[in-house]
N, C-alpha and C positions, 0 to 999 in steps of 0.2 A: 504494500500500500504506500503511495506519496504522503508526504506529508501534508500537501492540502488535503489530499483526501481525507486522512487522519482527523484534519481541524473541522472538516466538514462533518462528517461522522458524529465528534465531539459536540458540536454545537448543536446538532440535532438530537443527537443522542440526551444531551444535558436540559433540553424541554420535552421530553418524552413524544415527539413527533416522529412518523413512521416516514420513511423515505416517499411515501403515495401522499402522506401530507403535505412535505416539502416539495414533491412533485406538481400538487397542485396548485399552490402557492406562488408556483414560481412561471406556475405554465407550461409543461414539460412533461414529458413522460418519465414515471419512478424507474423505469430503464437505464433512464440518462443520469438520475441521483446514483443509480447501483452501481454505474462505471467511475462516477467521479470521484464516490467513497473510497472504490477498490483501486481508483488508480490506472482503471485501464481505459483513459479517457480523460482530455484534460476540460476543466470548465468553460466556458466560455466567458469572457469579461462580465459580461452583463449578470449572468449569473454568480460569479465574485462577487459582483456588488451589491446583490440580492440579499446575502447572504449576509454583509457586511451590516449592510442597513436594518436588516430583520432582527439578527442577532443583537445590535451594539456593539460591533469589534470594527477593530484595526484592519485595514490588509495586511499590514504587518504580521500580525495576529496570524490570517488565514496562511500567511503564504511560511508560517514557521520561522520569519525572522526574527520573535520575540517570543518571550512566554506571557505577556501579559496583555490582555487583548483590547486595550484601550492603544498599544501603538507602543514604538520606539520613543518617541516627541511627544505623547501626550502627556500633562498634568491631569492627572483623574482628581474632579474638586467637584464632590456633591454637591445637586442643589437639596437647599432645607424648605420647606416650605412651614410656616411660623403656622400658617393656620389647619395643618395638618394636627385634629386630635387622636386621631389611632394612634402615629407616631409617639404621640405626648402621653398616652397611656403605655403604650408599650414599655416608653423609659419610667414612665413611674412604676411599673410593676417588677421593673429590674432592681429594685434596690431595696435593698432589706434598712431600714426605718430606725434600726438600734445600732447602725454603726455610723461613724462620726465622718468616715471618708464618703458613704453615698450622699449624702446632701451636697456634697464638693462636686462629685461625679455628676451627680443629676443638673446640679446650677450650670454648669459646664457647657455639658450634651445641651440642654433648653436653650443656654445664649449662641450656640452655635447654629443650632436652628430656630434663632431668630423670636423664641417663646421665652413668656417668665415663668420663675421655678413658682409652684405652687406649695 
């Protein structure tokens, strides 16, 4: 197997989509996913970038010249969104309430996305 194939594989594999989903997604016959996973076929650009864009990754990424799939050059900087309250319950229920460093942790994570600690 090549290594796009590989990264192609991965990426599919790692949202639990079957080669006939990404087949239809992309417009394509899952024929054409099953040569590019194995390798015995190379992608074609547009479908690179399918993949690229679907995913959130780098070409970089796809084409194995990195391990981390935002890119060589990228800075990965989450957005927060302040008015997100799932996120803001999630971090409150991370923190156990009788020790002296979670309130530190929790003020932290809140001002970082843009909420007040509660």
């Amino acid at each position: 197997m090549s290594e796009v194939g590989n990264r192609l594989k991965a990426l599919r594999d790692g949202v639990k989509l079957s080669q006939g989903n990404i087949a239809e997604k992309v417009g394509m016959a899952q024929a054409s996913v099953n040569r590019y996973e194995k390798g015995l076929a190379e992608a074609p650009y547009r479908v690179l970038m399918w993949y690229a864009d679907y995913f959130d990754v780098s070409m970089d990424y796809i084409f194995g010249r990195c391990e981390q799939p935002q890119g060589k050059l990228y800075e990965y900087k989450p957005a927060f969104n302040a008015d997100n309250e799932e996120l803001q319950k999630f971090i409150e229920m991370c923190f156990d309430p009788t020790s002296t460093m979670s309130g530190r942790l929790k003020e932290t994570l809140l001002k970082m996305m843009g909420g007040e600690s509660k």
